[in-house]
C-alpha positions, 0 to 999 in steps of 0.5 A, a space after each residue: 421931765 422937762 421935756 415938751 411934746 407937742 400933739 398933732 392929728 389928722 382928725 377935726 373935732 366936730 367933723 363926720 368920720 366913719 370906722 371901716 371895720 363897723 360902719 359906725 358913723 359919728 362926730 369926732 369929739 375929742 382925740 386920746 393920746 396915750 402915753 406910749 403913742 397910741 392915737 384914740 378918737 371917740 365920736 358921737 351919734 345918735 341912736 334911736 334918740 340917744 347920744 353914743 360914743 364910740 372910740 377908735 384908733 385914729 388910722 381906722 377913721 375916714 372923713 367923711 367929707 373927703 374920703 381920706 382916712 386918718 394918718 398917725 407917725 405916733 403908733 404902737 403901745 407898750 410893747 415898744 419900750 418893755 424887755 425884749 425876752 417878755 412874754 407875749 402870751 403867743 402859743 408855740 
């Protein structure tokens, strides 16, 4: 495929961000983009003296700074481009 695609994210490596839903606190250190549009962003910290990292979808992060949460217009994951009469595994 000659086509190219070009990247963009809301997140600012070496920039604070915070997950919400855990209250991890960290650096952004580098961002994901997987092939079917998912946006991933691993921060890092220290604990108890060690260095931790911890990966996120991008959407639940909030700069620190600013308070303004991460956007993505790339959202989803395979499901998106598979048959539609898939089993999603749900019970009836």
């Amino acid at each position: 495929m000659n086509k190219r695609q070009r990247y963009a994210s809301d997140i600012k490596l070496g920039e604070k961000y915070r997950d919400d839903q855990t209250g991890i606190e960290g650096t952004a250190a580098a961002i994901h983009f997987f092939q079917h549009g998912c946006e991933r962003v691993t921060v890092e910290l220290l604990v108890k003296g060690e260095l931790k990292e911890y990966t996120f979808d991008a959407p639940r992060l909030r700069h620190i700074a600013t308070g303004r949460l991460a956007t993505t217009d790339r959202t989803g994951g395979p499901e998106r481009f598979t048959d539609a009469g898939r089993s999603t595994g749900g019970r009836r």
